[in-house]
C-alpha positions in Angstrom: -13.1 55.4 159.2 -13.0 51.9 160.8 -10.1 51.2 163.1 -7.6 49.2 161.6 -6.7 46.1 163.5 -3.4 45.8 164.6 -1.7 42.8 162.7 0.2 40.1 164.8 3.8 41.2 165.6 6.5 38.6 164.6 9.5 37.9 166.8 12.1 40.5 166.1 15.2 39.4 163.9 17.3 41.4 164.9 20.9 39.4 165.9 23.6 40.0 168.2 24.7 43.1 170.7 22.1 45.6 169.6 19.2 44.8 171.8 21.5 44.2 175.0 22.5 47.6 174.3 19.6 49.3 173.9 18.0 48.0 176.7 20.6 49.7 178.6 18.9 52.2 181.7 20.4 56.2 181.5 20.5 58.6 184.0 20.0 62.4 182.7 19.6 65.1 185.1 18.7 62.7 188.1 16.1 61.3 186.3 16.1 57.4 184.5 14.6 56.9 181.2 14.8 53.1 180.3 16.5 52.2 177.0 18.7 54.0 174.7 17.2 54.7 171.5 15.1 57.9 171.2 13.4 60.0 168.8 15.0 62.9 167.9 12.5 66.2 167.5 11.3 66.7 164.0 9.2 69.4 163.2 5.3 69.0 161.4 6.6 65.1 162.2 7.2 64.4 166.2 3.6 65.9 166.7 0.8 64.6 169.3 -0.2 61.9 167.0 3.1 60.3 166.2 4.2 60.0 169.4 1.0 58.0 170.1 1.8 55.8 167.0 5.3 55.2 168.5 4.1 54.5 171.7 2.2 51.9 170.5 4.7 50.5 168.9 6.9 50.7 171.8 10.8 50.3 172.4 11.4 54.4 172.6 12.9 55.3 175.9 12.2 59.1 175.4 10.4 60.9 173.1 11.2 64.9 172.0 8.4 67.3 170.9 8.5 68.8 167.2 10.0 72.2 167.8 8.4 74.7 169.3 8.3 78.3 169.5 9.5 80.1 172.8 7.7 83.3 172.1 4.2 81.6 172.2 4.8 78.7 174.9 3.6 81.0 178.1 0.4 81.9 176.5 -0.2 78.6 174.8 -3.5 76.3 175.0 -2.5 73.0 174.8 -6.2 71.8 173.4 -5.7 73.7 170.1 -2.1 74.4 169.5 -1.0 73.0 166.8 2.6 72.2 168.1 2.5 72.9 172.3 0.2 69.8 172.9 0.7 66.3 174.5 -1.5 63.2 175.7 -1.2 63.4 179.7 0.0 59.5 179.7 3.1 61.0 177.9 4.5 63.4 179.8 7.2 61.7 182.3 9.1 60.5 179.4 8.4 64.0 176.8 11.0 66.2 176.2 9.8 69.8 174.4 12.3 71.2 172.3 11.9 75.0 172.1 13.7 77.3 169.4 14.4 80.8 170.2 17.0 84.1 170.5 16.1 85.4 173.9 17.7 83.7 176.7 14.4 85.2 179.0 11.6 83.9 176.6 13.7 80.7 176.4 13.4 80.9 180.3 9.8 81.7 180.5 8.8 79.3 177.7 10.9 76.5 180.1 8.8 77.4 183.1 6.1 76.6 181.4 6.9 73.7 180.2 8.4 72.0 183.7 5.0 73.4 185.3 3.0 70.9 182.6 5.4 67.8 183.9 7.4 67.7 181.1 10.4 65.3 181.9 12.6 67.8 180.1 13.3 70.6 177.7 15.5 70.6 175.2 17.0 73.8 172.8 17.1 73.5 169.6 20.8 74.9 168.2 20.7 72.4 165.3 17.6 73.5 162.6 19.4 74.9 159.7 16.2 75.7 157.7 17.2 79.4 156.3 13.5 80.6 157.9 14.7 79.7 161.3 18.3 80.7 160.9 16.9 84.3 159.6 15.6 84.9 163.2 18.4 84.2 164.5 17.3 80.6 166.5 18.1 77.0 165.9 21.8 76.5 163.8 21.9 80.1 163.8 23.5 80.6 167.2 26.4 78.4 166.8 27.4 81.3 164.5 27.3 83.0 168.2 28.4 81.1 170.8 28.1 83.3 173.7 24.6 84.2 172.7 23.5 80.3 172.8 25.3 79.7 176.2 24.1 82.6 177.9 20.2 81.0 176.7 21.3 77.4 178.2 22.8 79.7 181.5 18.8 81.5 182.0 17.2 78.0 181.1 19.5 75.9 183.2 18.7 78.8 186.3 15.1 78.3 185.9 14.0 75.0 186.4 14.8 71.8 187.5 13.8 69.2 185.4 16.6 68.2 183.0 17.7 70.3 180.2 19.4 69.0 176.9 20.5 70.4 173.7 20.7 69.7 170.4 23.2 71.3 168.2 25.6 70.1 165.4 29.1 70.7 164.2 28.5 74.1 162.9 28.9 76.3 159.9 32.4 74.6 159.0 33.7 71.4 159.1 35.5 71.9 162.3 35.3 68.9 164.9 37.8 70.9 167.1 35.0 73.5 167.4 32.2 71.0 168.1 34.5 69.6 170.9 34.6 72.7 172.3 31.2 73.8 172.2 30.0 70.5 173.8 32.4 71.2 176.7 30.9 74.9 177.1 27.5 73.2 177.2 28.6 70.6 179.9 29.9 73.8 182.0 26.8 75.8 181.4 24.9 73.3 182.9 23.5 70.9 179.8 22.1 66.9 181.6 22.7 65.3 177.8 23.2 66.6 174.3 22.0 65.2 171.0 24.8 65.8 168.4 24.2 65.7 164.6 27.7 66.0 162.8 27.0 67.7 159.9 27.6 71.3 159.1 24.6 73.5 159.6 24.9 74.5 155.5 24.6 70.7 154.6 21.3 69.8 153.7 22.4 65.7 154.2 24.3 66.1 150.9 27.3 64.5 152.3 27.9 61.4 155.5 27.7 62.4 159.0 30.8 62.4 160.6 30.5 60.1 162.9 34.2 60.3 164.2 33.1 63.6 165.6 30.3 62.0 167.9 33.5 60.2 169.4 35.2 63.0 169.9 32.3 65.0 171.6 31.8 62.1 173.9 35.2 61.5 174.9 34.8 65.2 175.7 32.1 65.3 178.2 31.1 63.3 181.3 26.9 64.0 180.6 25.1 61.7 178.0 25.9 61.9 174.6 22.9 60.8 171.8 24.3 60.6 168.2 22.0 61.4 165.5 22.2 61.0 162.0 23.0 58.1 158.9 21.7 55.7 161.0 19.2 53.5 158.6 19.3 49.9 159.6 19.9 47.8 162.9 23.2 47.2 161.7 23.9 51.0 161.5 22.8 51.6 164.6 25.1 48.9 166.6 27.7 50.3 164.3 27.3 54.2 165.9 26.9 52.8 169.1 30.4 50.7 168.8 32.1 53.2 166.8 31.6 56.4 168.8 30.9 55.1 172.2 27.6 57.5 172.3 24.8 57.0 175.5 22.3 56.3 172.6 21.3 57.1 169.4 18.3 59.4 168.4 16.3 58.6 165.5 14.8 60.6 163.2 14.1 59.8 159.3 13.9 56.2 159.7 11.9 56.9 162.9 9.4 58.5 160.5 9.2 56.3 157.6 9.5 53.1 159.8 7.9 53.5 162.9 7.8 50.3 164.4 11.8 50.3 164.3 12.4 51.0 168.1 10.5 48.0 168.6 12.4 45.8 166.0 16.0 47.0 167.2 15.3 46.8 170.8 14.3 42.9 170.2 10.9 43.9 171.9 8.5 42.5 168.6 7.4 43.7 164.9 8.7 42.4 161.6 8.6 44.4 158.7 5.6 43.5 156.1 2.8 44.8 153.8 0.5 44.3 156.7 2.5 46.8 158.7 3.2 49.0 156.1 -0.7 49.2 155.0 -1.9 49.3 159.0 1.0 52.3 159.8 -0.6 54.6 157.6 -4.0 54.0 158.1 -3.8 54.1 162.0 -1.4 57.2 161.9 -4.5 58.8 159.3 -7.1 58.1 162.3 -4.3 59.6 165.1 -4.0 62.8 163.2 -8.0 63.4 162.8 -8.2 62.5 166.4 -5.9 65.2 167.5 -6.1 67.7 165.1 -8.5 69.6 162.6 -8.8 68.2 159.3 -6.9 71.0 157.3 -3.8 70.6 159.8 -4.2 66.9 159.7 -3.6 66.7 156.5 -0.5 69.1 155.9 1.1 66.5 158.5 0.1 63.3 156.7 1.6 64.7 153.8 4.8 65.5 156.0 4.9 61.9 156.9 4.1 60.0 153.4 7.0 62.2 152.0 9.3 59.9 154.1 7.3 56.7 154.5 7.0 56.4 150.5 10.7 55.4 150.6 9.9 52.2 152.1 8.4 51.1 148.4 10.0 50.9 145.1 6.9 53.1 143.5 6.7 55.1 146.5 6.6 58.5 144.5 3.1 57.5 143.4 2.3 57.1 147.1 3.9 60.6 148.1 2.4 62.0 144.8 -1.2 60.8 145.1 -1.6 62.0 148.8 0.3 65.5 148.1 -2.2 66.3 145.5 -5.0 65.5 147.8 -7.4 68.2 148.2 -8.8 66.9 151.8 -8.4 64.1 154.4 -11.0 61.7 152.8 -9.2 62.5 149.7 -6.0 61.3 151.3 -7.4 58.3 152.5 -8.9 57.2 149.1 -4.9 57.4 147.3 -3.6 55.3 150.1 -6.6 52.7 149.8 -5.8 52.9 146.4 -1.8 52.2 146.8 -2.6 49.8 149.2 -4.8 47.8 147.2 -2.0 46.0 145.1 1.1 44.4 146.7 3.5 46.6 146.8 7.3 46.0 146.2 9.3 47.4 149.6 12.9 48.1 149.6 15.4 46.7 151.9 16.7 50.2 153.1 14.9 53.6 152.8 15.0 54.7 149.4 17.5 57.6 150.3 15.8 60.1 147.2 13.0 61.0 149.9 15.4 61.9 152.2 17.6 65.0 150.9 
């Protein structure tokens, strides 16, 4: 496929406090990442060719991994993993998130990762996907605290480089709990937490409590990134004002509208058709550059799921390149989409994203 020119960027509209704000340098574990929005790990979606698309886009001060196994990290080949792999240029701003029960595979997995030059890693306590929770890892362990502090403890005693977690308010509604369990963090040796306040059982079915993220702040003295609800640049300024959070981690809208770092932090892009039509057709020649056709295209579908919400007939979008059989299928139902104008919506439709 040809390569899609890029279209011309418009000055950014975005008003008032946000890119000030944003633009913000933070210090985590010693080390200085420029800016205060980041994208928050996403597994199938904050893969090798993503991140490249973001970059490209610019305004994301840090970027996380999709989630990764600790079990296989040690033995891992970078040049055909499908979810341990980076581009070199990456690296000093690329946090791996790791999942895992075993505070020594966590450990050895973490080695690993500082030896490659990772800035950071990062341990997932958040995933609530019942296949994860079943082994035990991601949401799981906030079921057992002492079992995910004793993994930070082994982590934090094995490298250097910063470490982070990501966890959320856990399997009830209790911010007194989440307070707590940001301070045990802090104490076990945590540089920054990302903190999603929902309960591990809620699937997004109800609003993040964003009062909590204000009260795990005021808690700690380490960087605090909220995640979750945030959809538009007013949103954004709002969590920022609201809970007093370091920054705020992206991760839906990240996906269905890439160039949104750019956009909030003032540094360019304008939303249009153009960029709509020239986001999906350069993140379709990313993915076949990094991975094999087959895995490609499980991970374009991944993606279209959430950027389908940016138009009123997305479902046709979503349900044209789901039912594609192979990668140049895939590419034929977005030239097809793309062929008409198509109507966007203002906000995310909010369908795609339960």
């Amino acid at each position: 496929m040809e390569p899609q020119p890029k279209p011309p960027l418009e000055p950014s509209p975005t008003a008032g406090d946000l890119p000030a704000l944003l633009s913000r340098e933070l210090d985590i574990g010693g080390r200085t990442i420029p800016g205060r929005l980041v994208f928050a790990s996403m597994s199938l979606l904050g893969h090798v060719a993503f991140r490249e698309l973001l970059d490209e886009f610019g305004g994301c001060a840090l970027l996380f991994s999709e989630m990764c196994s600790a079990a296989t990290i040690p033995t891992e080949n970078p040049r055909i993993s499908k979810h341990f792999r980076w581009r070199p240029e990456e690296l000093p701003r690329l946090v791996c998130q790791i999942m895992g029960s075993d505070a020594a595979r966590m450990a050895r997995a973490a080695v690993r990762i500082e030896a490659e030059g990772f800035f950071g890693v990062d341990l997932n306590f958040s995933c609530a996907a019942a296949m994860i929770c079943r082994r035990g890892c991601g949401a799981d362990l906030l079921r057992r605290p002492a079992d995910a502090l004793r993994i930070l403890e082994c982590v934090r005693r094995a490298v250097r480089i910063p470490v982070t977690v990501k966890f959320r308010v856990g399997w009830q509604d209790d911010g007194d709990r989440a307070v707590e369990m940001a301070r045990a963090f802090e104490a076990a040796g945590a540089d920054a937490l990302t903190f999603h306040p929902r309960v591990a059982p809620d699937r997004r079915a109800r609003p993040p409590r964003w009062e909590y993220i204000g009260r795990v702040k005021q808690a700690v003295r380490i960087p605090v990134f909220g995640n979750g609800g945030v959809l538009d640049a007013a949103g954004c300024l709002r969590m920022l004002q609201e809970t007093g959070c370091d920054g705020v981690a992206l991760g839906r809208i990240a996906v269905a509208r890439p160039w949104v770092f750019a956009l909030w932090s003032g540094e360019n892009a304008a939303e249009n058709d153009d960029l709509c039509r020239y986001t999906a057709f350069r993140l379709y020649d990313l993915l076949l550059r990094h991975f094999p056709p087959p895995d490609a295209l499980i991970r374009l579908r991944r993606f279209v799921f959430y950027f389908a919400s940016n138009f009123r007939f997305g479902h046709e979008l979503y349900r044209k390149v789901r039912a594609a059989a192979d990668m140049e299928a895939a590419r034929t139902a977005l030239q097809s989409f793309f062929a008409v104008p198509q109507e966007r919506c203002p906000l995310p439709n909010l369908n795609y994203f339960q």
